[in-house]
C-alpha positions in Angstrom: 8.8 17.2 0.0 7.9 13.7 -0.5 4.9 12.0 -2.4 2.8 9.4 -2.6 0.4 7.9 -4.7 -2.4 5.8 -3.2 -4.3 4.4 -6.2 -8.0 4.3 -5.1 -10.8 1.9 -7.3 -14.4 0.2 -6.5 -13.9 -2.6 -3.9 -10.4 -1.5 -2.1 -10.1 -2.4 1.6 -10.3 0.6 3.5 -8.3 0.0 6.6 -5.2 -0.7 3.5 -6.1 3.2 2.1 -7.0 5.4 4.9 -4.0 4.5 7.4 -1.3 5.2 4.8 -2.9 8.2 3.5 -3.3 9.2 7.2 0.5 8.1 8.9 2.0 9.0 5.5 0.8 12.7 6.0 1.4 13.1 9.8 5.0 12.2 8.7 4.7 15.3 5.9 4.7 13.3 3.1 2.3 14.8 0.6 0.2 12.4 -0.4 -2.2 12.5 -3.4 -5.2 10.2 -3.6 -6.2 9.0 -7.2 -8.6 6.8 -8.3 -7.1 3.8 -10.5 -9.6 4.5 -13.2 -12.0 7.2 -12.5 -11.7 10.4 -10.6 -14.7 11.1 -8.4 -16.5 9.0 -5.5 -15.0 5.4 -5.0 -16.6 2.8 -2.7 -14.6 0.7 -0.9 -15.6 -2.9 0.4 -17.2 -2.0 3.0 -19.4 0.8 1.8 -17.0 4.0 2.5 -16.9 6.1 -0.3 -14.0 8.2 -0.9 -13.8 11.5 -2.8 -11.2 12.0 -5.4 -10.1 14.3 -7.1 -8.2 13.2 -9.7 -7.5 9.8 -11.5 -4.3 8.5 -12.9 -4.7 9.1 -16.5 -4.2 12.8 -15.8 -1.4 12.0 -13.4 1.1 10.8 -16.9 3.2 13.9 -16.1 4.0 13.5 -12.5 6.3 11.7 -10.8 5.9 10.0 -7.1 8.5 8.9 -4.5 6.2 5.9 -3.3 3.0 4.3 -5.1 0.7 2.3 -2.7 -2.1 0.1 -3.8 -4.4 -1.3 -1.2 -6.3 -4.5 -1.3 -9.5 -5.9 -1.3 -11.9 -7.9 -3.6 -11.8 -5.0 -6.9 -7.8 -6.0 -7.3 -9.2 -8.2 -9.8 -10.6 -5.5 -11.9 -6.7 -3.8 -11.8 -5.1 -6.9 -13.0 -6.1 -6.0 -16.0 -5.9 -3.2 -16.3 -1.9 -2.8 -18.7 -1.4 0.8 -17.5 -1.2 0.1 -13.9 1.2 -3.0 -14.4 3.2 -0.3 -16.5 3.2 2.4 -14.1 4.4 -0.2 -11.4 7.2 -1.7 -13.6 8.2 2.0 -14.7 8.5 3.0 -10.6 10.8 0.4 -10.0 12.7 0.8 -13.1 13.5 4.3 -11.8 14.2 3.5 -8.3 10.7 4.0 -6.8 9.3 2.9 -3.8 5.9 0.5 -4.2 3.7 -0.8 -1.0 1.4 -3.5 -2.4 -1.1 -4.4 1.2 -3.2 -7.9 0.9 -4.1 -8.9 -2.8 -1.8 -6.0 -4.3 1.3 -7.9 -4.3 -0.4 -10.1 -7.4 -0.4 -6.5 -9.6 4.0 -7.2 -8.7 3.2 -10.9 -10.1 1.1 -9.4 -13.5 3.9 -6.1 -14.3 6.5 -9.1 -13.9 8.1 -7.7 -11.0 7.6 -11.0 -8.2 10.6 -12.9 -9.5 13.7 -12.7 -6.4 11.3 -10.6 -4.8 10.9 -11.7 -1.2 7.3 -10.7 -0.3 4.2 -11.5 1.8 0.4 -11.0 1.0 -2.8 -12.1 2.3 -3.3 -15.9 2.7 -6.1 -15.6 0.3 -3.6 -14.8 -2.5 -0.9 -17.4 -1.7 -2.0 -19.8 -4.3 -1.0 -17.4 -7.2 2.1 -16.4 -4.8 3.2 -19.5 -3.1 6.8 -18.2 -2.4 5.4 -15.2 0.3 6.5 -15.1 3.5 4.8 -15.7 6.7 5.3 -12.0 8.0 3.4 -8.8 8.4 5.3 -6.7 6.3 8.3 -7.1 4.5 10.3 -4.7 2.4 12.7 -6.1 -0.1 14.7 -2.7 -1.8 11.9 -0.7 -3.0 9.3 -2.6 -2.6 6.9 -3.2 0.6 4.2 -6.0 0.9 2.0 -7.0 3.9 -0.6 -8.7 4.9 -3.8 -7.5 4.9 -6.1 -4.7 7.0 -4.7 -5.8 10.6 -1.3 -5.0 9.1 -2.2 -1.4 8.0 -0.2 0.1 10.7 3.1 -1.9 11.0 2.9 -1.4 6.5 2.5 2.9 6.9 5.0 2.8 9.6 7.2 0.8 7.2 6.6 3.0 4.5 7.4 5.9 6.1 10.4 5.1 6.8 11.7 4.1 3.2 10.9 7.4 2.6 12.2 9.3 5.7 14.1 7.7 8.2 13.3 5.6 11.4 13.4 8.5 13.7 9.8 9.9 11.6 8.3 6.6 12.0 8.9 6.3 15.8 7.5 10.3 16.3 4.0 9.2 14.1 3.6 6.1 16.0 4.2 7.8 19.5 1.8 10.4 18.3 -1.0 7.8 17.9 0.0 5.4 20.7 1.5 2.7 18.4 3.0 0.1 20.5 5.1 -2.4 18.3 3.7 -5.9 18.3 6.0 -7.0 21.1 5.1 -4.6 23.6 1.1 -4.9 23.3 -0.5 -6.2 26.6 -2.4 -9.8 26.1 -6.2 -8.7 26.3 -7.0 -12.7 25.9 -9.2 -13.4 29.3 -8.5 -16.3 31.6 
């Protein structure tokens, strides 16, 4: 089975955690939830706490096909933080997967991992990463960036299929009535 990793702190965007941890496990990916530094309750931006049960200090042993770290205004607090900018540079040094969502993509710039990489992030972050890309999601070998909270879906969907195939991806958004950007009727009124 494959595994993720969704690193959880004080002040991620919630949309960015709860739809991968969601589409990541209708696709049967295991995923584990872990706060960054603590285990326990973590509130998000918006007020939603989440319940873990483990942090990552505890998780030195294990090994994940995919980390994801969401966004929102407590990335600053991870950008210190050497262990996570190790953990990062050590997953892609083995072949990894990473999916960095709105702010993330500036942990990629701190573990030295943003050079060649072509990414995007949220506009708000552009002037520490002026060379992303005006896209929703974009996956460049391992790792996956997008843009922020309106993204969530299109950045799971993407994610699960670097770690299954496109056929899995199709069945999760089918099952939740995902219509790709293209197809999605205009609800602007006249």
């Amino acid at each position: 089975m494959r595994t993720a990793l969704v690193l959880l702190f004080d002040g991620f965007e919630e949309v960015e955690a709860l739809t991968p941890i969601d589409l990541l496990s209708r696709a049967g990916i295991e995923v584990v939830q872990a706060g960054a530094i603590q285990a326990g309750p973590i509130q998000g931006r918006s007020g939603i706490t989440i319940l873990t049960t483990t942090y990552l200090a505890e998780l030195s042993d294990r090994s994940f096909d995919l980390i994801i770290v969401p966004g929102g205004p407590g990335i600053q607090q991870l950008r210190a933080n050497r262990q996570i900018c190790a953990l990062l540079k050590q997953q892609v040094d083995k072949g990894g997967h990473i999916g960095c969502i709105c702010a993330a993509p500036l942990l990629l710039l701190d573990s030295g991992l943003i050079d060649g990489l072509s990414y995007t992030c949220h506009p708000a972050a552009t002037q520490e990463l002026p060379a992303a890309v005006d896209q929703s999601v974009v996956t460049d070998g391992f790792v996956t960036t997008s843009r922020g909270a309106g993204t969530a879906i299109d950045f799971s969907l993407a994610l699960i299929t670097q770690l299954t195939n496109a056929t899995t991806a199709r069945a999760v958004a089918e099952s939740i009535c995902w219509q790709p950007s293209a197809e999605k009727p205009d609800h602007s009124s006249s």
